[in-house]
Each structure stands twice: as structure tokens, then as C-alpha cells.
C-alpha positions as CSV (number, residue, x, y, z in Angstrom):
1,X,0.0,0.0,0.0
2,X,1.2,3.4,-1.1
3,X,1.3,5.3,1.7
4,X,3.0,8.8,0.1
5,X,0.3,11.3,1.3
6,X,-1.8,13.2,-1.4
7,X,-1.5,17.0,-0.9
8,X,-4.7,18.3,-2.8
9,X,-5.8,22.2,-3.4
10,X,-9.1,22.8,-2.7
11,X,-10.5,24.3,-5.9
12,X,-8.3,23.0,-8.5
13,X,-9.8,20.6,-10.7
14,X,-8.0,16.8,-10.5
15,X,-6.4,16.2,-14.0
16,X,-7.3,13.3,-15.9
17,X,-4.2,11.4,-16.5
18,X,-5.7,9.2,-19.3
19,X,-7.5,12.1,-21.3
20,X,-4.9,14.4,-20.6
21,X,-2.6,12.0,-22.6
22,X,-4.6,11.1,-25.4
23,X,-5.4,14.7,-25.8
24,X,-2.1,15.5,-26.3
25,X,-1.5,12.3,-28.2
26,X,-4.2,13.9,-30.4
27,X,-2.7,17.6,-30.9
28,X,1.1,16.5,-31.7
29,X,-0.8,14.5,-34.6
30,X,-3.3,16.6,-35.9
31,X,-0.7,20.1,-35.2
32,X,2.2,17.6,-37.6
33,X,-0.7,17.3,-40.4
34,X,-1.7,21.1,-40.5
35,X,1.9,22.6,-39.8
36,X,4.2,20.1,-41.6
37,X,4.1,21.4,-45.1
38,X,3.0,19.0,-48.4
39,X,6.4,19.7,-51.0
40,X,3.3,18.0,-53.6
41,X,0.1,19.2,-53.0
42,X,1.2,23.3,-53.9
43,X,3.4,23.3,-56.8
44,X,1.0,20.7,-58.0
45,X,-2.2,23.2,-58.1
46,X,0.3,26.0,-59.5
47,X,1.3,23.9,-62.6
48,X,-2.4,23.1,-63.1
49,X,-3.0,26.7,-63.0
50,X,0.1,27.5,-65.3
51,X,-0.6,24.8,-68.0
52,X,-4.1,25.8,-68.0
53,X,-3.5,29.1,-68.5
54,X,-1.2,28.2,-71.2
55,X,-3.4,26.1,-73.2
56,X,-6.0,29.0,-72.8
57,X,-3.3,31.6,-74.5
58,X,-2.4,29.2,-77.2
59,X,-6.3,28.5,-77.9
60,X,-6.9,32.2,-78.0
61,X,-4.0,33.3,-80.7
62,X,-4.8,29.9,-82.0
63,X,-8.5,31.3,-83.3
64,X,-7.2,34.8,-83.8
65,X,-4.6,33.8,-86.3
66,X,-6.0,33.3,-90.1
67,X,-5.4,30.0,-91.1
68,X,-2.9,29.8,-94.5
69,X,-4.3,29.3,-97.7
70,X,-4.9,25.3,-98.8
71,X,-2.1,24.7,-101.9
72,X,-3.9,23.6,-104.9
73,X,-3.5,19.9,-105.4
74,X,-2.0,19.0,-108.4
75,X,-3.0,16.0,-110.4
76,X,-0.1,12.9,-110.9
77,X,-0.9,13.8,-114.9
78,X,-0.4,17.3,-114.5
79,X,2.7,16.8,-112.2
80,X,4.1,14.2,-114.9
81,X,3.8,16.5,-118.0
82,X,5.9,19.5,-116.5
83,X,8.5,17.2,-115.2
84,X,8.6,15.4,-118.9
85,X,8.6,19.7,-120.2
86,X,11.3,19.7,-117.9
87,X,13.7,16.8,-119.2
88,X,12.7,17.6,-123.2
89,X,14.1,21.2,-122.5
90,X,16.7,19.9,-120.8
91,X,17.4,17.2,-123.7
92,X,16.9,19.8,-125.6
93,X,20.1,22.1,-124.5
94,X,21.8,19.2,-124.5
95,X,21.9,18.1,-128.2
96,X,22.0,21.7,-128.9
97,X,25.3,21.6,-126.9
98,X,26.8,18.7,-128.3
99,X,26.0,18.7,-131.7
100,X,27.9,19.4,-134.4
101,X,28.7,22.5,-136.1
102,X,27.9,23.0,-139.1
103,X,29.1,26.2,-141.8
104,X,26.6,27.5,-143.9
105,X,28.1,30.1,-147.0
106,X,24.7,32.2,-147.5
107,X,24.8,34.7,-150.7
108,X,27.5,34.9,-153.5
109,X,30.1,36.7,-154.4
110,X,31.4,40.3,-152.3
111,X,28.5,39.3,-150.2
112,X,28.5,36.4,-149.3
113,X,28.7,35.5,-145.5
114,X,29.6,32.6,-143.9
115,X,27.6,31.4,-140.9
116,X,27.4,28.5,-138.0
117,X,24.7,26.3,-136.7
118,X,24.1,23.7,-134.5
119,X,23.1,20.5,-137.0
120,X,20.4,20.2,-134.5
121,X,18.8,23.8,-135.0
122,X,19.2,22.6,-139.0
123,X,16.8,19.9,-138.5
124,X,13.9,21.4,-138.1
125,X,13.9,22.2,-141.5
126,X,12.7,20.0,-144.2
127,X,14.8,21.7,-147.0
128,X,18.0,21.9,-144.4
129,X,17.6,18.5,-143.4
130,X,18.5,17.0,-146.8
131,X,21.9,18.9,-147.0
132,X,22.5,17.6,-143.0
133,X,21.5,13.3,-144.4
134,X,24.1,13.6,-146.7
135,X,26.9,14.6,-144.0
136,X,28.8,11.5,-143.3
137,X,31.8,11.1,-141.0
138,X,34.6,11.8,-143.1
139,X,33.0,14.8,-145.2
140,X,32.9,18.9,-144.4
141,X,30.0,19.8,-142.9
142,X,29.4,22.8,-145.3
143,X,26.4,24.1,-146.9
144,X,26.2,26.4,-149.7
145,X,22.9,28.8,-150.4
146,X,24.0,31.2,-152.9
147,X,20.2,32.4,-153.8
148,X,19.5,33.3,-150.3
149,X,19.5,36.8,-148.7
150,X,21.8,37.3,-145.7
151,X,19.8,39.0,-143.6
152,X,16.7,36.7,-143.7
153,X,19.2,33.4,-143.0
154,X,20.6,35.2,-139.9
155,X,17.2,36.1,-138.7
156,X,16.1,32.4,-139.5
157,X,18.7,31.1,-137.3
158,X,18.4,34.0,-134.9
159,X,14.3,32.5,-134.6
160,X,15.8,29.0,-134.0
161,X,17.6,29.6,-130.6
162,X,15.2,32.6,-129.8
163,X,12.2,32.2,-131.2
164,X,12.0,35.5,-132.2
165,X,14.1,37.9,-134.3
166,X,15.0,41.4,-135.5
167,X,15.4,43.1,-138.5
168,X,18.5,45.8,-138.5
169,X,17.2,49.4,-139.0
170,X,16.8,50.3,-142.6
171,X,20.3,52.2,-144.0
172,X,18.9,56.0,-144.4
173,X,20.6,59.4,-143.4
174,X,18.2,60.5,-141.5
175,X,17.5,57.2,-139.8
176,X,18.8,58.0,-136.5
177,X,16.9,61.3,-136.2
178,X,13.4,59.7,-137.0
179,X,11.9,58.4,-133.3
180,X,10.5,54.8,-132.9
181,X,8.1,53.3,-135.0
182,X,8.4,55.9,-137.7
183,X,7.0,55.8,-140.9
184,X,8.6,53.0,-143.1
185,X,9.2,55.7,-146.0
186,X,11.2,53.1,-148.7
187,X,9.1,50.1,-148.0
188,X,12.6,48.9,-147.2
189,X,11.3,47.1,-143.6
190,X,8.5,45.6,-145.2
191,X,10.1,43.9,-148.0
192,X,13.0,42.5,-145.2
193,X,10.4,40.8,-143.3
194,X,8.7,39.2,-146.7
195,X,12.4,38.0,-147.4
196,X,11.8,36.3,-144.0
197,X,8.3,34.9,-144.6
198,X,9.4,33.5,-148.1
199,X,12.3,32.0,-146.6
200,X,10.8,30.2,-144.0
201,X,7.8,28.8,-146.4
202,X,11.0,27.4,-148.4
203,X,12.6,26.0,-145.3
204,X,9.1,24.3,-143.9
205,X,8.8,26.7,-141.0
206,X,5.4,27.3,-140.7
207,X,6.0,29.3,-136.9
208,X,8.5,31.6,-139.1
209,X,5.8,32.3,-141.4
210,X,3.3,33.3,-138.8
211,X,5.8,35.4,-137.1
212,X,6.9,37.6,-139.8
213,X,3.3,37.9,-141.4
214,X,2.7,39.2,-137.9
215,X,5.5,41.6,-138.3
216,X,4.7,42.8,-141.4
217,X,1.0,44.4,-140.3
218,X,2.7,46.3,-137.7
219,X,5.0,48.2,-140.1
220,X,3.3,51.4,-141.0
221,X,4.8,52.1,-144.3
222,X,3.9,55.0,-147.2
223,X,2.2,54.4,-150.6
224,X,5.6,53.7,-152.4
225,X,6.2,51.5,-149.8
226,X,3.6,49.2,-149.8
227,X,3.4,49.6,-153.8
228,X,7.1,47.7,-153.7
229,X,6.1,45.5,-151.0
230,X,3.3,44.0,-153.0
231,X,5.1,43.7,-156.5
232,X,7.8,41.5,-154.0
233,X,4.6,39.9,-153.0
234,X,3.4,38.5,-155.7
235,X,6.4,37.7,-157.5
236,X,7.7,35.4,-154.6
237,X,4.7,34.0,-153.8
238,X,2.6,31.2,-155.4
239,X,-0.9,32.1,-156.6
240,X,-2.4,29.6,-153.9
241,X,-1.3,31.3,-150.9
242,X,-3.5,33.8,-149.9
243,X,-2.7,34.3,-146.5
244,X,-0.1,36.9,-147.6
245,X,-1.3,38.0,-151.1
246,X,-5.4,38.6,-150.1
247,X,-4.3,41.3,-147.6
248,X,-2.3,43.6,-150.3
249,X,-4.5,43.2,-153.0
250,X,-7.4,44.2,-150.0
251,X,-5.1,47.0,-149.3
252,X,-4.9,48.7,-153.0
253,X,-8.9,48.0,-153.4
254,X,-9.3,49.8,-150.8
255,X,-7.2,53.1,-150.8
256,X,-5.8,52.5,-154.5
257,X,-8.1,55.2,-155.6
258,X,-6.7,57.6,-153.5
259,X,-2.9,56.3,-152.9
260,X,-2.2,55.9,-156.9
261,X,-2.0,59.9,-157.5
262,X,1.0,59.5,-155.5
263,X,2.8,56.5,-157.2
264,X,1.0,57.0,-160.3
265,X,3.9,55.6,-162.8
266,X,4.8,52.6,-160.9
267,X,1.2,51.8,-160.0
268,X,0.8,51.6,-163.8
269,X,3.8,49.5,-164.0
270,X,3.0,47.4,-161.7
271,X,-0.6,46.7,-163.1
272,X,0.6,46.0,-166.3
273,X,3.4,43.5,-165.2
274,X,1.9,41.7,-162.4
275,X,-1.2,40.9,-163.9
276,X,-2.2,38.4,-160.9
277,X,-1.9,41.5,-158.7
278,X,-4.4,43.5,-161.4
279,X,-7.0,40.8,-160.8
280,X,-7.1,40.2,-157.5
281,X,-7.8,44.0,-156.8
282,X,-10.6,43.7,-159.5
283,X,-11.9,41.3,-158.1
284,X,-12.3,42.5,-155.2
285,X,-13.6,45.5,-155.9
286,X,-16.3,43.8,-158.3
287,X,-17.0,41.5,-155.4
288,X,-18.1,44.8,-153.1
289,X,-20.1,46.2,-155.9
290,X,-22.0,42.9,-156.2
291,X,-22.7,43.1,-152.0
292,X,-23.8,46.4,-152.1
293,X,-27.2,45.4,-153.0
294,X,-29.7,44.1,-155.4
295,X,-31.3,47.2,-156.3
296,X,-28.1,48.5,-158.0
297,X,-27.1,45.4,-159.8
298,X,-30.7,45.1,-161.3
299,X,-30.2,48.6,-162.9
300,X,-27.0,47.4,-164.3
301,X,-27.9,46.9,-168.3
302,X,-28.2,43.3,-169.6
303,X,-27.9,43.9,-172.8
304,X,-24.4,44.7,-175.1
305,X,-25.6,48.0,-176.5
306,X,-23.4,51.0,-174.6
307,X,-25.8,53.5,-172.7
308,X,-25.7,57.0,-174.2
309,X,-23.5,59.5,-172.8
């Protein structure tokens, strides 16, 4: 038996031992939860935060930005013929490169020239083409044209590595005074691009032809002018090729009237020598007359007897 006396204090509470400890069994815990920081549970929530108002910024510009035009699709056809354009051009400058050169004597006498050309370029003429078959390995690759004109050879093989060409300025004194485009005075431009077009109609050119007809209707040239243009015409020309001959003899039916007091003697000349040209313009101006209507060409006498004067 214990018998260590027990001082107690009137009006002081006695203590639970057992809830005393469990109460502060209790605090230690629950104070180590609430105080004793979570290194997880903050910078977790932040990130959230952070991404989400990342994703928010990127969805906003996102929507604000116009979206880039869709590239046209391109067919595998389409994509295969420019990549086969592609290899014949370059197949092209290849054969140009390492072909053979060929000399070409153009014109006789003090004037003729000598010139070079690819054989290749040569080729695509019919009429060049049999001078070329007949080249063989141990022979001079020469040709001879002495009934051609300079000037329309060089601008024929100027057109084969251009496709286009240009005629040199006509030789006149006052030629550098007169401004672009001026009047064509001699007729001396015109007849240089007809060289051309009857050139290329004797090579086989057909894309020549076109090219210097074209040229030839942008000339603007003077009634002596076109008067020698169109006796060249139609004594260089055949009879069946109209594309060239209908629009000078529509030309002088036209404004002949008017344009002959000014060319008077060499319209004559020409009439009477170039009988072709004389009929065509005839019959296009009886062709108008006929068109004009049926009222005058009933008042037109059937008969052979000549009206009275």
C-alpha cells in the first residue's frame, strides 16, 4: 500500500491522467498534419494553374490567327507532263550543246557571209535537213545557199535559238533622227520581213511564217512602200497562198483610188506587169459592188448595147 500522502488544493480541478494523454496524443498529430508542409500538394495546383493558362493563351492566338491558304492539289498527270517539259528542254540544250557545227556560206560573191549552226537547230527544217542526211563522218559539214538573202538566214537562225528575231534598221541618213516606230518611207522594212516569210515557207517553217506575217502588219509604211512590197509579194509568192497575197490586194482596193495619184507611174507599172496583182484587186472591188445590193445590180444593163452619154 502506497502510503506517500496526497496534498490536494481545494478548488483545483484533479487532472485526468488518461485524457490528458490522449489529448495531447491527439494535438502532436493533428498540429504535424496542419503545420508540416506538403512539397506535392502546392506546386501541383500551380502547374495546373500555369498549364491551364497556357493552353488558354495558345487556344486564344490559335483562333485569332488566319489560317494559310490550302495549296492547290495538283493532279499525278499534271505533275508528270511538267517534269517530262522539264527533261525535253533539258534534252533539248543538251543536243544543242553537243552537236555538231555545221558552216553555212549564204549569198554569192562580195556578199556572201559565212555562218554556223548547230546540225540540230538545221533539223527542223525539211529543206536543211537534206543537206545535213548527206553529211557523213569523213566529209565537211558545209552548206552552200548562194540564192538566199543574208539577212533573212541570220534572222532564221536567230528565230531557232530565240524564237524571235529582228530586222536591223533600214540604211537611211536621216534614220537615226526619226523616233521609234516611224513611218517605213522606202518600204525597205516591209520587203525584209517578206524576205523572211518566203524564206521560211522554203525551209518548212510554218512558226516563221506566222511570225513575220505578224510583223509585217505592224510596219506602217507610205504608198511607195507598200506599192514595192506588193510587187515583192506577188512575184515570190505562189498564186495559192492567200494568207499573204489577199491582204495587199485588199489593201490597193481599198485606198488604191486615192494612194495611186501619188505612185502614179509605178502603179501603172506594176498593173501592167503583175497581172495576178491587177486581178485580184478587180476582183475585189467587183466582189463589193456585187454586196452592195440588189437594187443597183438590177439597174445594171443586160444587154451589149453601150448606154448613151
Amino acid at each position: 500500500m502506497d502510503e506517500t500522502p496526497t496534498v490536494e488544493v481545494s478548488g483545483t480541478p484533479k487532472p485526468d491522467t488518461q485524457n490528458t494523454a490522449n489529448n495531447a496524443s491527439n494535438e502532436v498529430e493533428m498540429g504535424g498534419t496542419q503545420e508540416t508542409p506538403n512539397p506535392q500538394s502546392e506546386p501541383t495546383a500551380k502547374s495546373e494553374q500555369t498549364a491551364t493558362a497556357t493552353e488558354d493563351i495558345i487556344l486564344i492566338d490559335a483562333q485569332n490567327e488566319p489560317e494559310p491558304p490550302t495549296p492547290a492539289k495538283k493532279s499525278g498527270a499534271f505533275k508528270f507532263l511538267e517534269e517530262m517539259a522539264l527533261v525535253n528542254s533539258f534534252l533539248t540544250s543538251i543536243s544543242f550543246l553537243t552537236a555538231p557545227i555545221v558552216e553555212i556560206y549564204v549569198g554569192q560573191g562580195e556578199k556572201q557571209t559565212k555562218m554556223t549552226a548547230h546540225q540540230t537547230l538545221l533539223l527542223d527544217s525539211s529543206f536543211l535537213s537534206e543537206f545535213v542526211d548527206k553529211f557523213d563522218s569523213s566529209s565537211e559539214r558545209r552548206i552552200d545557199l548562194p540564192d538566199e538573202d543574208v539577212e533573212a538566214f541570220g534572222c532564221f537562225l536567230q528565230f531557232g535559238y530565240t524564237r524571235d528575231y529582228t530586222v536591223s534598221e533600214p540604211e537611211t541618213p536621216t534614220a537615226s533622227e526619226e523616233p521609234e516606230n516611224a513611218t517605213d518611207k522606202s518600204g525597205e522594212e516591209l520587203l525584209r520581213h517578206a524576205r523572211i516569210y518566203t524564206l521560211a515557207e522554203k525551209l518548212g517553217l510554218p512558226a516563221l511564217k506566222s511570225l513575220a506575217h505578224t510583223k509585217i502588219h505592224r510596219v506602217d509604211s507610205t504608198p511607195r512602200g507598200e506599192l514595192s512590197y506588193a510587187r515583192y509579194v506577188y512575184t515570190h509568192t505562189s498564186r495559192e497562198d492567200t494568207t499573204i497575197r489577199r491582204p495587199v490586194a485588199s489593201y490597193w482596193a481599198t485606198r488604191g483610188h486615192l494612194l495611186r495619184h501619188e505612185v502614179q507611174e509605178a502603179w501603172d507599172s506594176m498593173c501592167l506587169e503583175v497581172p495576178e496583182f491587177t486581178t485580184d484587186v478587180l476582183r475585189i472591188l467587183m466582189d463589193r459592188r456585187e454586196k452592195a445590193g440588189p437594187a443597183e445590180a438590177e439597174s445594171t444593163p443586160r444587154g451589149r448595147k453601150r448606154l448613151r452619154a
